[in-house]
N, C-alpha and C positions, 0 to 999 in steps of 0.2 A: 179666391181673387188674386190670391198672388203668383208667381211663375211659378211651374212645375217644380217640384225636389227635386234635387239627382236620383237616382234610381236607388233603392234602398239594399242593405246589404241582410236579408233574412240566413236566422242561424240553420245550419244544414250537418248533422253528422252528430257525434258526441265531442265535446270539450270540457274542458277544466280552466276554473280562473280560479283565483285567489278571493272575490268580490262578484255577487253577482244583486244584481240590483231590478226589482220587475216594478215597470213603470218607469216612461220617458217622458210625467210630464216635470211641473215647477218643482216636486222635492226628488223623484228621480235623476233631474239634472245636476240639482245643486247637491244631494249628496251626491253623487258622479264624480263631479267638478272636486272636491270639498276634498272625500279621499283621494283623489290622485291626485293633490297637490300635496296633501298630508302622509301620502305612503307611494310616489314614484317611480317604484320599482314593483309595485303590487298587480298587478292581470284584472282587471276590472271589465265586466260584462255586466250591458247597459241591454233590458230588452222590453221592449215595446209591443203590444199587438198590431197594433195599426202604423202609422207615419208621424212621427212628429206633427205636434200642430195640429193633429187630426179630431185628437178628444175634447174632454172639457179643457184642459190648458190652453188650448188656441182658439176656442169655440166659445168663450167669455166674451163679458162687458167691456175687459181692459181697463179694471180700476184698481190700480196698487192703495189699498188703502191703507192709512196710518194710524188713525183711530180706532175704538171700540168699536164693533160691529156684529151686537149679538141679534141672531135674525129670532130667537123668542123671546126678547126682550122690546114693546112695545115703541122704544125710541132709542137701541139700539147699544145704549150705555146701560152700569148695572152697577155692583161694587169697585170702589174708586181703588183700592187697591189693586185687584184684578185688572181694573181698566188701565192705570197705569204700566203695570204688568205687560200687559196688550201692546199698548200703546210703544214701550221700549222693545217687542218682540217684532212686530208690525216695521217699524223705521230701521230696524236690523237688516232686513229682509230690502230693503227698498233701498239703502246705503250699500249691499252686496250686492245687487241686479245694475244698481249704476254705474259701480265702477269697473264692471263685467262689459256690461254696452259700451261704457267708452273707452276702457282699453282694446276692443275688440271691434271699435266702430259699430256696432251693431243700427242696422238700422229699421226701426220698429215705433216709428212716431210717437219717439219719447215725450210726455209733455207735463211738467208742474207746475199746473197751475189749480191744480184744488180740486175737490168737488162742489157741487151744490145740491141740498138738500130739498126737497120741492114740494109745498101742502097746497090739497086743494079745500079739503071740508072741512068743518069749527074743529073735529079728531085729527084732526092732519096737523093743521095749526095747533092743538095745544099738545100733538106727541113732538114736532117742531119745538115749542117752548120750553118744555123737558128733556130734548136733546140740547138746547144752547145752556142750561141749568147746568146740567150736566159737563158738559166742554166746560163750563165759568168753575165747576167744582174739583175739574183736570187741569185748572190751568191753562187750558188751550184756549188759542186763539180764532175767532170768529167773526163773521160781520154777517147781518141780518138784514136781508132785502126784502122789501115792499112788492105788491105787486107790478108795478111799474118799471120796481128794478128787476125784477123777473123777466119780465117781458122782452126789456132793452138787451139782457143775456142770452134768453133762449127763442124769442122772437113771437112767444105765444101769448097771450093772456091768460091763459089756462090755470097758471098759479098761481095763487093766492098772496104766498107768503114763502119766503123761501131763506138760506142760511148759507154763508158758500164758508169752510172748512179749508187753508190753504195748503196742508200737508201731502191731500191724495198727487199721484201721480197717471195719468191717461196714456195705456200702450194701446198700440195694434198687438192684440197679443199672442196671434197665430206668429206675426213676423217674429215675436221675440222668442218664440221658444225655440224655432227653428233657427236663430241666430246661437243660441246657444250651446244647440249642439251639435251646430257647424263649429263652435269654439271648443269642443270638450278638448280636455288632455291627450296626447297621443298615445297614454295606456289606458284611456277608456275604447272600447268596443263597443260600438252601436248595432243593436240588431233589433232591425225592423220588420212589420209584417210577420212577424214570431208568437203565437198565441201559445201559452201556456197553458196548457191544458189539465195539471195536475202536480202536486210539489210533495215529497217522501224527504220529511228532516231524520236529519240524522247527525252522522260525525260528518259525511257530506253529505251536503241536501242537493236532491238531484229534483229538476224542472224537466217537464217534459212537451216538448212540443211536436207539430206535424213532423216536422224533417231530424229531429232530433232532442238531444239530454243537453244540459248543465249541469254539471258537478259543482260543487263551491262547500267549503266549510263555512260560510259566512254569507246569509241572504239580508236584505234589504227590502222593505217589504213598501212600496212605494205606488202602489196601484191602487189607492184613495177607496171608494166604496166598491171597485171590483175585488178586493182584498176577502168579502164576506162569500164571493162565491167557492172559496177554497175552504172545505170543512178539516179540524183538525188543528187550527190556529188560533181559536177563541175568539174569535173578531165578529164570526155569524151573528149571534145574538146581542152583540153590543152597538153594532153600525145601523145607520139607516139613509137608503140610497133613495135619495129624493132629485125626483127630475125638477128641472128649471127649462126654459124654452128661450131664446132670442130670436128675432127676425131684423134683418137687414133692408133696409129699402132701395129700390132702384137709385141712378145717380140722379140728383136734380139737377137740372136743365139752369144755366145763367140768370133765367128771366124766375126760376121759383126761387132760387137763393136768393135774389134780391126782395121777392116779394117776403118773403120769410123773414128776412133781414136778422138781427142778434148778432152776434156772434160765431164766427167760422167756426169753434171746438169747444164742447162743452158736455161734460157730464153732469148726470145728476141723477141721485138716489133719494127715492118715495121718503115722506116722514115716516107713515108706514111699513115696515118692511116686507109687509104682504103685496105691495102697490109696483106700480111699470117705473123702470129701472129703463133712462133713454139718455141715448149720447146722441150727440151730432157728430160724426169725425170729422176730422179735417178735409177729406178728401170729397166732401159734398153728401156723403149719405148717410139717414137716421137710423139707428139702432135703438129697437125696442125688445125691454126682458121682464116678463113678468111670468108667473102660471108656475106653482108647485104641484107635483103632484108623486104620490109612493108607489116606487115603482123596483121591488127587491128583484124583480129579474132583468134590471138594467138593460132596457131596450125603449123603445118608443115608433109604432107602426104607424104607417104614411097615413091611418086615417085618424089617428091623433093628431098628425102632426098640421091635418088639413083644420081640424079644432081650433087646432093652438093657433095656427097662420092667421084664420077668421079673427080671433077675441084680441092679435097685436094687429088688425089690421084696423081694429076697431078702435082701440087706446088711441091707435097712431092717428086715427081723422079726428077725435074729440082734442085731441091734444093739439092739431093742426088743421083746423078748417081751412083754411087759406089757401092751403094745398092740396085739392080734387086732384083724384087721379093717379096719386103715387100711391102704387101698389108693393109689395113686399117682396123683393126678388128672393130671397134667402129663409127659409127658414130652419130650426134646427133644436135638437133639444139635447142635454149632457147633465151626466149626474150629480149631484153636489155629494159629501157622503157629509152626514151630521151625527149626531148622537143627542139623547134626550135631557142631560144635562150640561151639555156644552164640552164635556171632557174627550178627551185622546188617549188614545193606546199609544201615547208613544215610548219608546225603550226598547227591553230585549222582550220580547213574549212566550220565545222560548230558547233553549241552549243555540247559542250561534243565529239566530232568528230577531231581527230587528223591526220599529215600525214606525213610519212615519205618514202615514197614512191620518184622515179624516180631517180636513179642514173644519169645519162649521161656515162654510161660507166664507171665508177669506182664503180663496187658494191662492194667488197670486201671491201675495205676502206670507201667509203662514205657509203653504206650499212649499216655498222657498225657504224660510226660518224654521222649519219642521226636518227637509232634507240633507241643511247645513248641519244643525247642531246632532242630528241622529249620526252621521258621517264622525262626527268628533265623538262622540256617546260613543262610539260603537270601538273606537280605538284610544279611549283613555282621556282626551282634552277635557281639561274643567275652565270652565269660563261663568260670569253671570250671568247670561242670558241662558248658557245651559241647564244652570240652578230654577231659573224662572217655567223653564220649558217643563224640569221634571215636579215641578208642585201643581200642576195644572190636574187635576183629578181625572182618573179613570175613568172611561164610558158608564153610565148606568147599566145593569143587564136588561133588558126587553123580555115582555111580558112574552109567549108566546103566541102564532098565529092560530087562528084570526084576529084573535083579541089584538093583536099588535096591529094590524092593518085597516080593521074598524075603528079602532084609537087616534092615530094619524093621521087617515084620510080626514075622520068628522073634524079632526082640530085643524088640519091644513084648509078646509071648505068653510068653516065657520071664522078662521082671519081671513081667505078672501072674501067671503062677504061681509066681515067689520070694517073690509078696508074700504066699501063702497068707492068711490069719486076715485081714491088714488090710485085703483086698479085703473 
């Protein structure tokens, strides 16, 4: 939806940098950004398979969240330590993407004003009631809406009972990333449409793509759950690349926004976190994300994606009677990369080989606070939030296949059907 990119500048030939970094999207950029303000004179290559904006960094919900938000945890919070933990690594990350948009004007319909949490069935509301438990045992601030006051925000009756959280922030977050690395450093090198096809560490780790090598003493490993399809980095057996799905809906028409009425912009995440994940944007059209599914060879074929289009086209009318006839222009699906007990490979993983890879579902934020502080990791900075990042526990190892994908599947199919009503 947005204007075309300039034309991308794909790597062609053999080079050498000081810095090479695979993955362009939230922690590719900001470690990007991070080292070249930290070492100025260093050769930093930035490379991408596709276009900015292209993968899951621009193809999200667009919720910089603040909060805890652990998606096998039932209502999202878990140990208060941890959470607070979270919590200071999450607003790190959101405090560095702001002053980045405003000193650089970036324009990516910035907006803070919260999110809202949204139950439909008695399990909704009472995993609702143990996330506001939880926030009153963080200290954080909340207010809990009726379904009335649901309504008046998001225009539906649909929910029950709802909690609106005033920390999150709501991008357009295709524009943001591409804002950002419209702003990179002038010794970062962008190179797009560059598929990696194979990496040899060594004293220099050489990348190899169609048109050419990468040299570097020093990789950055920033390609979230496409990182497992490179064997030899330990990462295979500890990641798990879980698809997710959004769909976009046509624009509404003056005469349905009225009928709809609410509120122009508004997010809101399921009590459940198995449930539909729906924005309204600004700009008139509804975003619906719901549908996990394990998918280790990270792709998703047009007659999945014709599945997935049906069961958000369905969320979207129970959610919206009112509104006949809006159909889903957009649909789409991109990988989340998780692990089975919530932990990160982040650090060095092997000699001169770095990683900041595996959000658990908060790429935007951790993304972000993952690529900054691996940037600093990797050249000597100690700070506290870096201390926070490295006590975060190791991935679990994964059972081997099939066992591993008859595991997953049956637990990802067995929450979406606990989730009933909030799917």
């Amino acid at each position: 939806m947005l204007p075309s990119p300039p034309p991308a500048t794909p790597l062609r030939g053999d080079i050498k940098a000081d810095w090479v970094i695979l993955g362009a999207g939230l922690a590719g950029l900001a470690a990007a950004r991070r080292l070249a303000e930290l070492q100025p004179d260093a050769s930093i290559a930035l490379v991408e398979a596709r276009r900015v904006g292209f993968g899951a960094a621009g193809r999200n919900s667009g919720f910089m969240i603040d909060l805890p938000h652990d998606l096998n945890s039932h209502d999202y919070t878990g140990d208060r330590t941890k959470d607070l933990q979270q919590i200071r690594l999450n607003r790190g990350a959101i405090d560095y993407l702001r002053d980045i948009v405003q000193r650089h004007s970036i324009d990516c319909d910035w907006r803070e004003q919260g999110k809202l949490h949204g139950a439909v069935e008695k399990h909704g509301i009472k995993a609702l009631e143990a996330f506001a438990k939880g926030l009153s045992g963080l200290d954080e601030p909340y207010s809990t809406l009726n379904a009335a006051e649901m309504k008046a925000v998001t225009g539906t009756d649909f929910y029950q009972a709802g909690l609106h959280a005033p920390g999150a922030v709501l991008v357009q977050p295709a524009a943001l990333v591409r804002g950002l690395a419209a702003a990179l450093p002038e010794n970062v090198q962008l190179y797009e449409d560059t598929a990696v096809h194979s990496i040899e560490t060594g004293a220099r780790h050489v990348l190899v793509t169609d048109h050419g090598r990468i040299q570097s003493p020093r990789l950055i490993l920033a390609n979230n759950a496409y990182a497992s399809q490179f064997g030899g980095l330990g990462l295979k057996g500890n990641i798990l690349p879980v698809y997710t799905y959004g769909s976009l809906s046509r624009q509404l028409r003056p005469d349905e926004l009225e009928r709809l009425g609410g509120e122009e912009s508004w997010g809101l995440i399921p009590a459940d976190p198995m449930g539909t994940t729906v924005r309204r944007m600004g700009f008139g059209r509804i975003c619906i994300r719901n549908s996990f599914v394990y998918r280790p060879g990270i792709t998703a074929g047009r007659q999945h994606l014709a599945r997935v289009k049906a069961a958000h086209q369905r969320s979207f009318e129970r959610r919206f009677s009112m509104l006949p006839g809006i159909d889903m222009e957009y649909t789409w699906g991109g990988a989340l990369c998780l692990t089975r007990n919530g932990g990160t490979p982040f650090g060095e993983i092997a000699p001169g080989v770095f990683s900041a890879v595996c959000q658990n579902g908060l790429g935007l934020t951790s993304g972000t606070t993952s690529g900054k502080l691996i940037a600093e990791y990797a050249v000597g900075i100690e700070s506290e939030l870096l201390d926070i990042m490295l006590q975060i526990p190791k991935p679990a190892s994964n059972p081997p296949e099939p066992l591993l994908g008859l595991g997953v599947r049956s637990t990802l199919a067995w929450k979406e059907w606990h989730a009933g009503s909030e799917l």
